[in-house]
C-alpha positions as a Markdown table, in Angstrom:
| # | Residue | x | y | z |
|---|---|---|---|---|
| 1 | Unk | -20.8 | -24.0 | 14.8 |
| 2 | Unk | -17.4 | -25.9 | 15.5 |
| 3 | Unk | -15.0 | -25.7 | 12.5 |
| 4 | Unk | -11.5 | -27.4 | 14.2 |
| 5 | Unk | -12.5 | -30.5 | 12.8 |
| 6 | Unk | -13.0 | -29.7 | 8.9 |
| 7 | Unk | -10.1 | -30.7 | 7.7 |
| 8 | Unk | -10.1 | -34.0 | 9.7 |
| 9 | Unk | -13.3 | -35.2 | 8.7 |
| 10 | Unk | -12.7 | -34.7 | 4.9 |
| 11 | Unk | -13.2 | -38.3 | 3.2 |
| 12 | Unk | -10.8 | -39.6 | 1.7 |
| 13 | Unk | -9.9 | -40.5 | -2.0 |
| 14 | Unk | -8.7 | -44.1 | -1.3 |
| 15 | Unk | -10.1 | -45.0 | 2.4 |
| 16 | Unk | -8.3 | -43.7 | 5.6 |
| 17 | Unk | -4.8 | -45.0 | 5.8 |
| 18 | Unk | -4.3 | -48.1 | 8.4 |
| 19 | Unk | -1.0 | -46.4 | 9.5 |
| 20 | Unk | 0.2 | -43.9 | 11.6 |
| 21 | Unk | 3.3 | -41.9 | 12.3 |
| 22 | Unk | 4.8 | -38.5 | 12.7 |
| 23 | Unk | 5.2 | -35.2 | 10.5 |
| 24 | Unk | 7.6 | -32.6 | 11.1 |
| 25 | Unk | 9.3 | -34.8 | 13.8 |
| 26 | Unk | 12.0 | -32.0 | 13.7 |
| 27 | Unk | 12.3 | -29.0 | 10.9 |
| 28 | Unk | 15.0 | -30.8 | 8.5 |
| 29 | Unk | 12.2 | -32.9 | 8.2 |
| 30 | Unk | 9.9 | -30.4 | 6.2 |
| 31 | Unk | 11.8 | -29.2 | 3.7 |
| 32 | Unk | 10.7 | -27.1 | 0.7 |
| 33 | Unk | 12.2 | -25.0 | -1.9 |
| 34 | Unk | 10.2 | -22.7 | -4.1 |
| 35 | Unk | 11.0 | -22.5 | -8.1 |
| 36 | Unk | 10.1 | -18.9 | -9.5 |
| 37 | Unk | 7.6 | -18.8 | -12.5 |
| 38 | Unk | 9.9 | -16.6 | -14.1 |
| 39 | Unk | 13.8 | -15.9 | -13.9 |
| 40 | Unk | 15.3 | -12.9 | -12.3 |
| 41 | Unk | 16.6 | -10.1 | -15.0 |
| 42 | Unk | 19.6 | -9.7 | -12.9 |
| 43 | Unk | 19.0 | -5.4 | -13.4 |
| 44 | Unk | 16.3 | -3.4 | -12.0 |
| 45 | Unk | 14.9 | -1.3 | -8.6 |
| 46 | Unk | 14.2 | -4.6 | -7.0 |
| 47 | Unk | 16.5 | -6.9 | -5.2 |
| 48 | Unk | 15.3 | -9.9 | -5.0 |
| 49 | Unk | 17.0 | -12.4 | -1.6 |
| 50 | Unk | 16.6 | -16.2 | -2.2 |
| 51 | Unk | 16.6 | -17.1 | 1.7 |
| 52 | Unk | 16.9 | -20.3 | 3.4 |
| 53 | Unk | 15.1 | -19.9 | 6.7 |
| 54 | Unk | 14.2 | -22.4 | 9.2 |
| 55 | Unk | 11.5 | -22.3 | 12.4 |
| 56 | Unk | 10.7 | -18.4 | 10.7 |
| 57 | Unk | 7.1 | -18.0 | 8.5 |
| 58 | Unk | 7.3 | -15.5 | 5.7 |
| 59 | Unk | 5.8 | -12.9 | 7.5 |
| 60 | Unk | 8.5 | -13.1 | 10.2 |
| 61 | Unk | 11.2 | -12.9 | 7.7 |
| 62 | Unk | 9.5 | -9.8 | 6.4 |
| 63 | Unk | 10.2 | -8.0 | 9.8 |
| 64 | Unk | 13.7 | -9.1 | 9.7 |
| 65 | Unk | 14.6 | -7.8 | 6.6 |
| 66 | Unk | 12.6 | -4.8 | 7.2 |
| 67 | Unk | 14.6 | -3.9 | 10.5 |
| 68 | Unk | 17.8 | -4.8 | 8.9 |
| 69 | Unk | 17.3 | -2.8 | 5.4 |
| 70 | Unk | 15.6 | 0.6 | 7.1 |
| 71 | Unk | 12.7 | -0.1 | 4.3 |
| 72 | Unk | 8.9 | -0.4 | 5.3 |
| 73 | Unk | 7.3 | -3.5 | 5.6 |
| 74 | Unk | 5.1 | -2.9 | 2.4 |
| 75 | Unk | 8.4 | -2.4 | 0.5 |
| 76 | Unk | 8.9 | -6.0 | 0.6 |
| 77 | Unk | 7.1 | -8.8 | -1.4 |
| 78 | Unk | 7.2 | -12.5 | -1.8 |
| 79 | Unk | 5.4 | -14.5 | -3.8 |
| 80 | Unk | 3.7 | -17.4 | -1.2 |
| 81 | Unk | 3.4 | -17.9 | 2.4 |
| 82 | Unk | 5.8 | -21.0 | 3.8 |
| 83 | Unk | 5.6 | -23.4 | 6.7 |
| 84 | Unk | 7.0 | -22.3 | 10.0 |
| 85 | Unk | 7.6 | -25.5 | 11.2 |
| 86 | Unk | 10.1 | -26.3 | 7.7 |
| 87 | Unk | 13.7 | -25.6 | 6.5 |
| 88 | Unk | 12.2 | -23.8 | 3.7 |
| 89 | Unk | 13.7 | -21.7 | 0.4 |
| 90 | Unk | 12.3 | -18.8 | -1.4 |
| 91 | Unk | 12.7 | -15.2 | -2.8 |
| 92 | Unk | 11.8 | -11.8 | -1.2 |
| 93 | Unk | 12.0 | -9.0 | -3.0 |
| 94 | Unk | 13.0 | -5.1 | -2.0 |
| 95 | Unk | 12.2 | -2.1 | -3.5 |
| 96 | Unk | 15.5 | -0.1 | -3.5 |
| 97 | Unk | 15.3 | 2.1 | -6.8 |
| 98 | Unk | 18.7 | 4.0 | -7.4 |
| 99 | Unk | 20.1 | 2.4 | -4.3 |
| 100 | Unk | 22.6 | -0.1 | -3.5 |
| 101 | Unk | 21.3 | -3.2 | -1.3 |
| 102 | Unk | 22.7 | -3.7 | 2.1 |
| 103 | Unk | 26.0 | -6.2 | 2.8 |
| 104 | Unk | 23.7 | -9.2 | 3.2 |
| 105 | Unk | 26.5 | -11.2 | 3.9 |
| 106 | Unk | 26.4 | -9.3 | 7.4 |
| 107 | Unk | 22.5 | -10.2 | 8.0 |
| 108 | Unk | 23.1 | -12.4 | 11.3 |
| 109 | Unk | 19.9 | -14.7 | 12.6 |
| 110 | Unk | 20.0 | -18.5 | 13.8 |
| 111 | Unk | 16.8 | -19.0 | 11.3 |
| 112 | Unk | 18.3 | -17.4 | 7.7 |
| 113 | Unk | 21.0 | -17.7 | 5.7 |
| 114 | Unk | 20.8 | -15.1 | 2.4 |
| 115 | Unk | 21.7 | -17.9 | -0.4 |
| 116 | Unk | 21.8 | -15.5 | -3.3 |
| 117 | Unk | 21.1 | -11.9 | -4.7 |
| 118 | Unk | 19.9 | -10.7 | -7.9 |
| 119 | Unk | 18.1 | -8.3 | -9.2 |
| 120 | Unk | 14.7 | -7.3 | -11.3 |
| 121 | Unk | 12.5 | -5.3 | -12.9 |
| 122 | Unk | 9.7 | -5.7 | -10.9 |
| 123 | Unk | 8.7 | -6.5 | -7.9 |
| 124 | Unk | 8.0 | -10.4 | -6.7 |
| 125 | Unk | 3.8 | -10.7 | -7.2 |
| 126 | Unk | 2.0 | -12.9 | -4.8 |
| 127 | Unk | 1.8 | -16.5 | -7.0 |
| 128 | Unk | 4.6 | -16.0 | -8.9 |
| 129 | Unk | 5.8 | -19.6 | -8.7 |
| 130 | Unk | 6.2 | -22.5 | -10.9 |
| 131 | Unk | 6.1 | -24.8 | -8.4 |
| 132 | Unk | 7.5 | -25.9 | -4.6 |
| 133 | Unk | 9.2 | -29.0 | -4.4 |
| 134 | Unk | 9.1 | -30.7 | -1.2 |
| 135 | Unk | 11.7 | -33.3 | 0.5 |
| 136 | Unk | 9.6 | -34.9 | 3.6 |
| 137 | Unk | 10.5 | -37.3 | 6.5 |
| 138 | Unk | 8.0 | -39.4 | 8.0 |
| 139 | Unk | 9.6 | -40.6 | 11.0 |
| 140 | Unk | 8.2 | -43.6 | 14.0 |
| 141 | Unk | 6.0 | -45.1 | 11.4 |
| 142 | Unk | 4.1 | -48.3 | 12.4 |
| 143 | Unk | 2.6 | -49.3 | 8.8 |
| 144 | Unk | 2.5 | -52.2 | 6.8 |
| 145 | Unk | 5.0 | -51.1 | 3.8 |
| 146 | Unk | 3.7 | -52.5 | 1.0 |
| 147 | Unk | 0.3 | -50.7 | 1.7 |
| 148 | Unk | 2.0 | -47.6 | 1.7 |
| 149 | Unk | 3.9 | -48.2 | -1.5 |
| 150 | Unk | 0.7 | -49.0 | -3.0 |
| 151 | Unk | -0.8 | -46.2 | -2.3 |
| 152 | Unk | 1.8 | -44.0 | -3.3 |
| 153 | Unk | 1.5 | -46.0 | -6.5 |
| 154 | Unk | -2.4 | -44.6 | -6.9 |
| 155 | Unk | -1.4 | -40.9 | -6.0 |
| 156 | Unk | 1.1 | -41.1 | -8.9 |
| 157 | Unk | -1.9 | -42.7 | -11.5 |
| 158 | Unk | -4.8 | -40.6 | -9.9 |
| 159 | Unk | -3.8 | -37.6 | -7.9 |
| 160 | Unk | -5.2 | -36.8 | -4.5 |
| 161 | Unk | -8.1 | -34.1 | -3.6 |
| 162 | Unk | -7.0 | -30.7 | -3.9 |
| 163 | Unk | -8.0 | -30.0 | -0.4 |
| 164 | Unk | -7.4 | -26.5 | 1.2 |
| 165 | Unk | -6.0 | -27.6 | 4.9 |
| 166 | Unk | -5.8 | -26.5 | 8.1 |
| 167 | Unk | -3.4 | -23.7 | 7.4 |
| 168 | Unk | -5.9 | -21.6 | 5.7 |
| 169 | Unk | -8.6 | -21.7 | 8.3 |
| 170 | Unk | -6.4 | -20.5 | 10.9 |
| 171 | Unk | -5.7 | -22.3 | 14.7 |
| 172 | Unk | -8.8 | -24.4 | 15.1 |
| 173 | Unk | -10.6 | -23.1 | 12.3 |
| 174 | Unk | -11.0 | -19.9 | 13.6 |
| 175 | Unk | -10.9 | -17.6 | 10.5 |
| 176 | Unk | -14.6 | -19.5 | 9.5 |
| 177 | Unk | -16.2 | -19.3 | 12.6 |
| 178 | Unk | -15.2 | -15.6 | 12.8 |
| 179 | Unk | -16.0 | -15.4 | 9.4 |
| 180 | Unk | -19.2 | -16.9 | 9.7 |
| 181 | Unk | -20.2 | -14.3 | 12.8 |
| 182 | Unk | -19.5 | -11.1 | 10.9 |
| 183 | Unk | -21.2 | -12.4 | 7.8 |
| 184 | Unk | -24.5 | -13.8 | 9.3 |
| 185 | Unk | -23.9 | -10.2 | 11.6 |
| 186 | Unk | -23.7 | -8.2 | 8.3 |
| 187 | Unk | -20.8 | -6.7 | 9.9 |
| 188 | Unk | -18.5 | -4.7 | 7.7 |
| 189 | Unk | -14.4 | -6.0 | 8.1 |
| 190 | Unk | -12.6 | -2.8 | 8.4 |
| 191 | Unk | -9.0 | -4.5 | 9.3 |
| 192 | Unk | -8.2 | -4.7 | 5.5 |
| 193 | Unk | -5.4 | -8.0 | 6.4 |
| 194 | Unk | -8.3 | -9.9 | 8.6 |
| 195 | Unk | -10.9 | -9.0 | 5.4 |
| 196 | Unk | -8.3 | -11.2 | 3.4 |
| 197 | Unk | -8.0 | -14.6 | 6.3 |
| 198 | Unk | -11.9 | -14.3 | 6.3 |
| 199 | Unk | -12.7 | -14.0 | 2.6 |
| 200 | Unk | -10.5 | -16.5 | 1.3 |
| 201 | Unk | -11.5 | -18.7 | 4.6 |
| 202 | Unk | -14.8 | -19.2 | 3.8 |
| 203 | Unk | -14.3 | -19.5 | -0.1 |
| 204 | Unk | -11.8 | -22.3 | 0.6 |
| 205 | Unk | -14.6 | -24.1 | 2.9 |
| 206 | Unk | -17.0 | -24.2 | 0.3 |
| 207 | Unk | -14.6 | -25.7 | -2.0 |
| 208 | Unk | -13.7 | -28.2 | 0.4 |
| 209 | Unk | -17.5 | -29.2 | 0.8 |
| 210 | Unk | -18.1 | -29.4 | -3.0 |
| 211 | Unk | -14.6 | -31.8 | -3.9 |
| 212 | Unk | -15.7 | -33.6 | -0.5 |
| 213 | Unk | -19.3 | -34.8 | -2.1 |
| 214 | Unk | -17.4 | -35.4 | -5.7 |
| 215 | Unk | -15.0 | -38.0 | -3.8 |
| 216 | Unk | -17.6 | -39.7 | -1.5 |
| 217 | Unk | -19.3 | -40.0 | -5.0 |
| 218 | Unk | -16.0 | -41.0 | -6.7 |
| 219 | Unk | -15.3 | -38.3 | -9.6 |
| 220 | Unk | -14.0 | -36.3 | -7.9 |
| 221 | Unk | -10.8 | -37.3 | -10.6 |
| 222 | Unk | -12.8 | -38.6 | -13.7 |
| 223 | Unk | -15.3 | -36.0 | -14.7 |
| 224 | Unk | -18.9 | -35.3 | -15.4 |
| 225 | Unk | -20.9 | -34.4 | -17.8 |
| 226 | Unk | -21.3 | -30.7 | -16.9 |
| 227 | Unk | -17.9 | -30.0 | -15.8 |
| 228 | Unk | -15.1 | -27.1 | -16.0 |
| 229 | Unk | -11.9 | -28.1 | -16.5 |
| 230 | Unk | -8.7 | -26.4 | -15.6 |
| 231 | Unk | -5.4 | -27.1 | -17.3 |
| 232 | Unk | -2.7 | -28.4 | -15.7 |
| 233 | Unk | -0.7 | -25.8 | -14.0 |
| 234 | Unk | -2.8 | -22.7 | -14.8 |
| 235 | Unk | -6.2 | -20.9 | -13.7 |
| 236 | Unk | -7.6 | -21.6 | -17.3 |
| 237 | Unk | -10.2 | -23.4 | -17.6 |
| 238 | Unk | -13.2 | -24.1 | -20.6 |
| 239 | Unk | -16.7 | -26.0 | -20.6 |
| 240 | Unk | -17.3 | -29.4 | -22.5 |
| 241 | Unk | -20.9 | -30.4 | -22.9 |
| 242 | Unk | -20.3 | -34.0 | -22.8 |
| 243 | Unk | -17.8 | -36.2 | -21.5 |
| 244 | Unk | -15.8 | -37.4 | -25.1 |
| 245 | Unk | -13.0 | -40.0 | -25.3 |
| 246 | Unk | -10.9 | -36.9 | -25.4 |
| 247 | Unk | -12.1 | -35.1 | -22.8 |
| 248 | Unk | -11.0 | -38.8 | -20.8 |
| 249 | Unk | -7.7 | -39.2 | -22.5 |
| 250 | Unk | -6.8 | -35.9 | -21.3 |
| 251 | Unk | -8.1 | -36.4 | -17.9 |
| 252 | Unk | -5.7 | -40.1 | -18.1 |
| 253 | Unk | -2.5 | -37.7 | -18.8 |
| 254 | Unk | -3.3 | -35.1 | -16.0 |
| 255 | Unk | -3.0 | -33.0 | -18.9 |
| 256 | Unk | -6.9 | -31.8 | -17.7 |
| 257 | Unk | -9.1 | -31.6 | -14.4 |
| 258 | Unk | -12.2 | -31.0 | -13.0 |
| 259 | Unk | -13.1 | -28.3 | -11.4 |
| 260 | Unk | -14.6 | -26.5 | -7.8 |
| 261 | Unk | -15.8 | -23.2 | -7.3 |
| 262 | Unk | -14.1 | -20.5 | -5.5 |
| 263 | Unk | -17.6 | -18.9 | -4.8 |
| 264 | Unk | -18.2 | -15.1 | -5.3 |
| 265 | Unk | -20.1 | -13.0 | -7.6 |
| 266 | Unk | -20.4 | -14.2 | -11.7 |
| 267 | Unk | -21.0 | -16.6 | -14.0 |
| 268 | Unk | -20.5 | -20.3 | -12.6 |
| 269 | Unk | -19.7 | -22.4 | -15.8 |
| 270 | Unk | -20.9 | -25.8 | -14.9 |
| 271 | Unk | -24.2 | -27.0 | -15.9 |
| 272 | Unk | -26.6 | -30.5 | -15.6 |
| 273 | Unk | -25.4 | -32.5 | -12.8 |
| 274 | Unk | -22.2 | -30.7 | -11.8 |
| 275 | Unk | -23.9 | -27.7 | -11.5 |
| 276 | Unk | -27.2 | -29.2 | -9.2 |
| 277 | Unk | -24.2 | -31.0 | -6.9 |
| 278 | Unk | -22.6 | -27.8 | -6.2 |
| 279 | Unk | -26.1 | -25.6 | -6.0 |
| 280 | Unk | -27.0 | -28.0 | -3.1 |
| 281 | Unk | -24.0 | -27.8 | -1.4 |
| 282 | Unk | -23.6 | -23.8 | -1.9 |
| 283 | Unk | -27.5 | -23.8 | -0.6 |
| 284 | Unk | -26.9 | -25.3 | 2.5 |
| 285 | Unk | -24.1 | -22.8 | 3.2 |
| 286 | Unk | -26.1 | -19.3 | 2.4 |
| 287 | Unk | -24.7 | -17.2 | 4.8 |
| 288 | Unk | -21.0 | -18.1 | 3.6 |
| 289 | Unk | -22.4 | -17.2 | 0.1 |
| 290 | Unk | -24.2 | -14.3 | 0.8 |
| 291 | Unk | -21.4 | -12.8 | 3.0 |
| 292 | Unk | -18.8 | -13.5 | 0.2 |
| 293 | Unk | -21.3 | -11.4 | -2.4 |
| 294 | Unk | -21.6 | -8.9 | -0.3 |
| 295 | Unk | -18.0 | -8.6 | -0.1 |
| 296 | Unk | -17.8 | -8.6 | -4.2 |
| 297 | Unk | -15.5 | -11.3 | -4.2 |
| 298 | Unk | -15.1 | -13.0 | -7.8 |
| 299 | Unk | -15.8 | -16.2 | -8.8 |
| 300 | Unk | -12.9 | -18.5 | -10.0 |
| 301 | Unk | -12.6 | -22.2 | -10.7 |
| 302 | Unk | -9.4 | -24.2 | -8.7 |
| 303 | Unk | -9.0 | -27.9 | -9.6 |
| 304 | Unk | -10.7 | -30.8 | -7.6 |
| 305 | Unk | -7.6 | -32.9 | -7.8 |
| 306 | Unk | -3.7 | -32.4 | -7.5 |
| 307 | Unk | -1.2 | -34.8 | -9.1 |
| 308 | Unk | 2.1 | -34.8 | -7.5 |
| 309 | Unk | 5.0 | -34.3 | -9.9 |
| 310 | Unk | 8.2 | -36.4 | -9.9 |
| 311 | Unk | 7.0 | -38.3 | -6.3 |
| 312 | Unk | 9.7 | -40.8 | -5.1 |
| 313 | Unk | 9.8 | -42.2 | -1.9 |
| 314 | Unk | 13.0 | -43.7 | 0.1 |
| 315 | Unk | 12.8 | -46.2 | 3.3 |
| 316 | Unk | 15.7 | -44.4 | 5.0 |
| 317 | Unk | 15.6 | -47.5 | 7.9 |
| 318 | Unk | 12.2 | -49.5 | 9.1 |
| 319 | Unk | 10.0 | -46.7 | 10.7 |
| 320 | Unk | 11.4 | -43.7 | 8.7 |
| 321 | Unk | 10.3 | -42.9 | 4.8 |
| 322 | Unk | 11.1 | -40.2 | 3.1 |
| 323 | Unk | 8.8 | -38.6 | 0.2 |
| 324 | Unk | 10.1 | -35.9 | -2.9 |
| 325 | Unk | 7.9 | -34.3 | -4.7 |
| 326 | Unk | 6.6 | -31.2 | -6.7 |
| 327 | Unk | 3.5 | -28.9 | -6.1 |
| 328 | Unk | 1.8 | -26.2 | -7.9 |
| 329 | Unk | 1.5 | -23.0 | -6.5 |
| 330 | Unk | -1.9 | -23.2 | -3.8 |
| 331 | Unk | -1.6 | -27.1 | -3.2 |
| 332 | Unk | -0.8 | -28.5 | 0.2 |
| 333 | Unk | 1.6 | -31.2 | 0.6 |
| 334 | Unk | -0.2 | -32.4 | 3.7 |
| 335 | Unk | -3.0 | -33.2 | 1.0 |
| 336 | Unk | -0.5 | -35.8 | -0.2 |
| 337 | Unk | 0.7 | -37.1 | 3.4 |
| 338 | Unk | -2.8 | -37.7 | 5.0 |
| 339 | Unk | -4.5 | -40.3 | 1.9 |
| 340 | Unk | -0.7 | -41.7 | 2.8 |
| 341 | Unk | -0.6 | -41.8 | 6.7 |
| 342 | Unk | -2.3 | -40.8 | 9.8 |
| 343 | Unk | 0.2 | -38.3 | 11.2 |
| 344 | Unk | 1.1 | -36.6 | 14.2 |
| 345 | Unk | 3.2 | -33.4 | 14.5 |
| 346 | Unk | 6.1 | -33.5 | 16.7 |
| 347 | Unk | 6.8 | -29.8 | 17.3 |
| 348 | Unk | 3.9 | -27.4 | 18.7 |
| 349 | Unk | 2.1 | -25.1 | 16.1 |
C-alpha cells in the first residue's frame, strides 16, 4: 500500500484553496519560538540553553552540544522536535549535577547561537511546552486576496483539522508502510527509537482517517451526540450524553473540542454515533489496530480541531504575506497553511 500521498489527500475543512505559492522559500521564512509550560528555577543539576538554530533539527543540535560539553547524548533533553528547514528557538537541557556548564559563549557553529542560560531542577520533559508561536512568509503567491483574507477570517471563528502531517510519517510515508509490514508480519521492533516512529506513525494515521470522515461529514468542529471532549490546551477530556446549549456555547468559545482517538489498548469513551463512525473506520484498518495492541500502546483522546491563537496576517508587498500565530504543543502549522494555500517548498527536505 502507498502511503506518500496521505497527507495530500486529506479533505479539507473549507474546500481546497484556489491559490498557490511557496513555503519556506528560504529559512527566515519559517520561524518559530517555543514558550516553556513552566519557568526555569534558575538553581538546580540541569542547565537548561535557550538556542536559536537555523537549517539544524533538534536531534542535530543534540550531537553538537554533546561533542562540545563531553556529556552523552541521553544526558541531554528537550522538550519537542523542530523544523529543519526554520530559524527556530527552544530550550535543551544538560544534566551537569555539581558541575559548572561550559563557556557557551565559545560554542562556534554557522546554525546556533546560545541566547540564554539558566538553570533547573529538573530536567526538560518531552511536551513541556505552552505553546510555539510561529512568524511565516508565504512568498510568489498568485491568489486572489480577499479569498485568502476570508479564509483566514474562518480559521480564526472555526479552527482548522488537527491533522498530523507529513512530518510524522517520515519521507514518503515511510514509517506506515514499514509499520504496516512488521505489524501484519507480527514482527517484534527490537530498535527501541524505530519502535517509537512506528507506533506513533500508525496511531497518528488512524486519527487522520477518523477527523477525515468527521470533516467530509462537517463536525468535525461542532460536535455529536456521543462525543469526548478535550479542553483547550490540555489532554483532559470528559463524556456528555447529549449535545446541550452548553456543551455548544463552549464549543463557540474554543473553550471545548471534539475529540479522535489515539488507538491502543482501553476504554474508548465515545458512544451512539461517534463511536459507530470511528468503529468503522478503526475496522477497516485491523492490522494497524492489532499491531498497536500487541505493542500495549494506550489509548488517549487528541482534539479533532486546532484554533490558532492570536493569528495576524501582513501583505509585506503583492505576492508575499506573512502569517503570526500560536500553537499548542503537537499541532502543525502546515495544518493552518494548506486550508490557506496550495504551497510549494523552496528548499529540498
Amino acid at each position: 500500500m502507498d502511503y506518500a500521498e496521505h497527507v495530500e489527500k486529506l479533505p479539507y475543512a473549507q474546500g481546497k484553496p484556489e491559490g498557490v505559492g511557496v513555503l519556506k522559500q528560504q529559512s527566515g521564512f519559517f520561524k518559530v519560538n517555543e514558550q516553556l509550560s513552566f519557568e526555569p528555577s534558575a538553581e538546580g543539576e540541569h542547565e537548561f540553553l535557550l538556542i536559536e538554530k537555523t537549517e539544524l533539527n533538534s536531534e542535530d543540535v543534540v550531537k553538537l552540544l554533546s561533542q562540545y560539553s563531553g556529556l552523552p547524548r541521553r544526558a541531554i533533553s528537550f522538550a519537542g522536535m523542530k523544523d529543519k528547514q526554520a530559524v527556530t528557538t527552544q530550550w535543551f537541557s544538560l544534566h551537569l549535577p555539581g558541575k559548572t556548564g561550559p563557556d557557551w559563549a565559545q560554542l562556534e557553529h554557522p546554525g546556533i547561537q546560545v541566547n540564554k542560560v539558566t538553570r533547573h531542577n529538573k530536567k526538560l520533559k518531552k511536551g513541556a511546552i505552552k505553546c510555539n508561536q510561529f512568524e511565516i512568509t508565504l512568498s510568489k503567491l498568485v491568489v486572489d486576496r480577499a479569498s485568502i483574507e476570508r479564509r483566514i477570517e474562518l480559521i480564526k471563528q472555526a479552527g482548522v483539522p488537527n491533522y498530523f502531517m507529513t512530518q510524522r510519517f517520515g519521507y514518503q510515508g515511510q514509517n506506515l508502510a514499514r509499520a504496516y509490514a512488521l505489524f501484519l508480519n507480527k514482527q517484534t521492533i527490537k530498535n527501541r527509537k524505530m519502535k517509537g516512529f512506528f507506533l506513533s506513525s500508525a496511531r497518528s494515521y488512524l486519527f487522520n482517517l477518523v477527523l477525515a470522515q468527521r470533516v467530509k461529514e462537517q463536525n468535525w468542529n461542532t460536535g455529536l451526540t456521543g462525543d469526548a471532549f478535550i479542553l483547550d490546551g490540555t489532554r483532559q477530556f470528559f463524556y456528555n450524553e447529549v449535545l446541550s446549549e452548553n456543551i455548544t456555547n463552549r464549543l463557540l468559545a474554543h473553550d471545548i473540542h471534539p475529540s479522535g482517538p489515539m488507538y491502543g489498548t482501553g476504554e474508548h469513551p465515545v458512544t451512539e454515533a461517534v463511536k459507530q463512525l470511528e468503529e468503522q473506520v478503526l475496522n477497516d484498518n485491523a492490522v494497524f489496530c492489532d499491531g498497536l495492541r500487541a505493542a500495549k500502546v494506550e489509548s488517549a483522546r487528541r482534539a479533532l480541531r486546532v484554533v490558532p491563537g492570536k493569528l495576524e496576517f501582513n501583505w509585506l508587498d503583492d505576492n508575499k504575506l506573512c502569517l503570526s500565530f500560536e500553537l499548542a504543543s503537537g499541532s502543525y502549522a502546515t495544518a493552518v497553511i494548506r486550508e490557506l494555500i496550495n504551497t510549494t517548498t523552496g528548499q529540498p527536505a
